[in-house]
N, C-alpha and C positions, 0 to 999 in steps of 0.2 A: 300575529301577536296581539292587535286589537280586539280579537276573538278568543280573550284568554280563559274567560269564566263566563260557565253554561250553569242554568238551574236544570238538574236532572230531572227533578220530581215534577210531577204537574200533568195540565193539560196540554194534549199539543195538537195544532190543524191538521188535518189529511192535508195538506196542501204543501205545509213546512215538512211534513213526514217523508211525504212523497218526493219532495224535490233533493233533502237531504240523502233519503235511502237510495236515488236513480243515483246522483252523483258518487255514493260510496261504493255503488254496485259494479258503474261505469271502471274500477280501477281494482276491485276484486276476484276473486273464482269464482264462477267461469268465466263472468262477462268481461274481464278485460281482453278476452282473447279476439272480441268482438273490437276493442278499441285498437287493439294491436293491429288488425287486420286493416279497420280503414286509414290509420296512417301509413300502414303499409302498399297503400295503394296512390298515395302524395309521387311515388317518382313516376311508378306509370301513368298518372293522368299528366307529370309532368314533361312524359313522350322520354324520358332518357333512354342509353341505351343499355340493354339485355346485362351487358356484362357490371353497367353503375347501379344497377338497381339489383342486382347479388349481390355487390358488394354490401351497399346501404341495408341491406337485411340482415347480410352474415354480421356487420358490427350490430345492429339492434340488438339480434338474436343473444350475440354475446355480452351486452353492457345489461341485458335481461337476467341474463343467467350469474351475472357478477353482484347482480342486486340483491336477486332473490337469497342468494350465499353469505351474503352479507349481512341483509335481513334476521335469516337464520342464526347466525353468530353471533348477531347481538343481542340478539333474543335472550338467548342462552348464556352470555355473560352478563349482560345487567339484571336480567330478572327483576324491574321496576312494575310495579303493581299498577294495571291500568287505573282510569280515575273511577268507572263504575263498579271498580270495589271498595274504594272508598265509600262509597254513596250507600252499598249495602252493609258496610260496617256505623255508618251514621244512622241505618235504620233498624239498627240491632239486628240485624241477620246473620251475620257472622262476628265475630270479637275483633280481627283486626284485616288488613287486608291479605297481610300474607299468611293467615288463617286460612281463606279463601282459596289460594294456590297449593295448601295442603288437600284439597279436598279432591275427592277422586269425583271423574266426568259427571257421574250422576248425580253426585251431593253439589256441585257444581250447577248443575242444572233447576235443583229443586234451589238450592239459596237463590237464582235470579228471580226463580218462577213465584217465589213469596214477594218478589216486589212489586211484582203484578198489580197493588190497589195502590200504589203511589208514582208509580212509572208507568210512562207512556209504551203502546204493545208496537209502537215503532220505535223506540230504545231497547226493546226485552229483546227483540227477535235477533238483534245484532250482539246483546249482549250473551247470551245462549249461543251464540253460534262461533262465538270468537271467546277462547279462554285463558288464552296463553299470555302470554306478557306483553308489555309498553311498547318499552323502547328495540326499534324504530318504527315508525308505521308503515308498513308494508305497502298499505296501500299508496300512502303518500310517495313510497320512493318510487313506485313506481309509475304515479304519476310526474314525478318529477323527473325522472330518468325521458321521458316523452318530452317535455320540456325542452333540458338541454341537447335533446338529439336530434329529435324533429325541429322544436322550434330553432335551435342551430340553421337546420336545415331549411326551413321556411325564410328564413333570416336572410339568411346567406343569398338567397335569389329572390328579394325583395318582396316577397309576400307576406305584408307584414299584417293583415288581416285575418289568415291564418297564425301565426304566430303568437297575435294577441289572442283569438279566442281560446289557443293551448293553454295559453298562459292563463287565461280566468278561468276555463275548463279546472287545470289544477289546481288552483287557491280554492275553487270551489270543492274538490276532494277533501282537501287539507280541513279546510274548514268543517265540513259534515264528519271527518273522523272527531273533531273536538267536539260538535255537538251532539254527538251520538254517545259519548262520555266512555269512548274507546284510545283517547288518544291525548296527552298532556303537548302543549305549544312546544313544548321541548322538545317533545318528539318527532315532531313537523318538522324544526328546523335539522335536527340530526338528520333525518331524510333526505330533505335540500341539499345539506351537506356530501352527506355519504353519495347522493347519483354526481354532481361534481366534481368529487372525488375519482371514482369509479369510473365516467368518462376519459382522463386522461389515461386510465390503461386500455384502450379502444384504437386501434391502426387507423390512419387517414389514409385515403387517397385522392389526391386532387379530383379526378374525372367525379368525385361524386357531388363535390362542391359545388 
């Protein structure tokens, strides 16, 4: 919430680029399958047994596939205009923002690709590549949904070293979706919210605790 308001326009470091763009990448398609994998590897290095560490997947698996549905659905009912369409209706490119979402992929395409000489080309690339609506951010809930399930899980058998670095891992997602001007503070929290949520329809079994 202290990372409420970004200046889209401008120059920006390869350094701030790069560190924003890894962290957004870390929780998007494909590479989150890559983050999925090494938390998933947290009970076997923690030696449990064959049958706890099924389990611990089958619920990941499903509080995964709860999010992602949810994600979807809210997409589709709120239809809130991300905030880099804002930006290209402040630069005369389109007339309003939900002007924008009338636009078919490839007029879509050309409006970002004119902002080219006032935005940075590590904003354009996520902007082009992502064109559907706000609320929630996918990304974030899926980082958040890691959060409450793993850092749960980290928690719960005192490894609280892991647990903090999930936890900065994700605010550092959260964060790089608002700076990359894909994603209003609003939208972060609804995420928070909705994997929260969305954990309590999840079975527990002790042995995994």
């Amino acid at each position: 919430m202290f990372f409420s308001s970004v200046e889209l326009t401008g120059h920006v470091s390869d350094l701030t680029g790069i560190t924003f763009s890894l962290l957004t990448a870390s929780a998007g398609s494909p590479y989150f399958l890559v983050t999925v994998c090494v938390l998933c590897l947290a009970p076997l290095i923690s030696k449990l047994p064959p049958k706890a560490v099924v389990r611990l997947i089958f619920q990941f698996a499903i509080l995964l596939i709860l999010s992602f549905i949810a994600k979807t659905t809210l997409k589709h009912i709120t239809e809130i205009p991300r905030p880099y369409s804002y930006q290209l209706q402040s630069l005369g490119i389109v007339h309003s923002a939900d002007e924008f979402y009338q636009l078919s992929a490839t007029e879509k395409a050309a409006a970002v690709q004119m902002a080219t000489a006032n935005v940075s080309d590590w904003r354009i690339s996520h902007w082009q590549g992502e064109t559907n609506y706000s609320l929630p951010s996918g990304h974030t809930i899926f980082a958040a949904v890691c959060v409450v399930f793993w850092g749960g899980y980290f928690w719960r058998r005192r490894q609280l070293a892991a647990a903090s670095l999930l936890i900065l891992w994700a605010t550092g997602v959260g964060i790089s979706r608002i700076w990359l001007g894909m994603h209003w503070p609003t939208d972060i929290l609804a995420s928070i919210a909705s994997a929260g949520l969305l954990y309590l329809f999840i079975p527990e079994w002790k042995d995994t605790k």
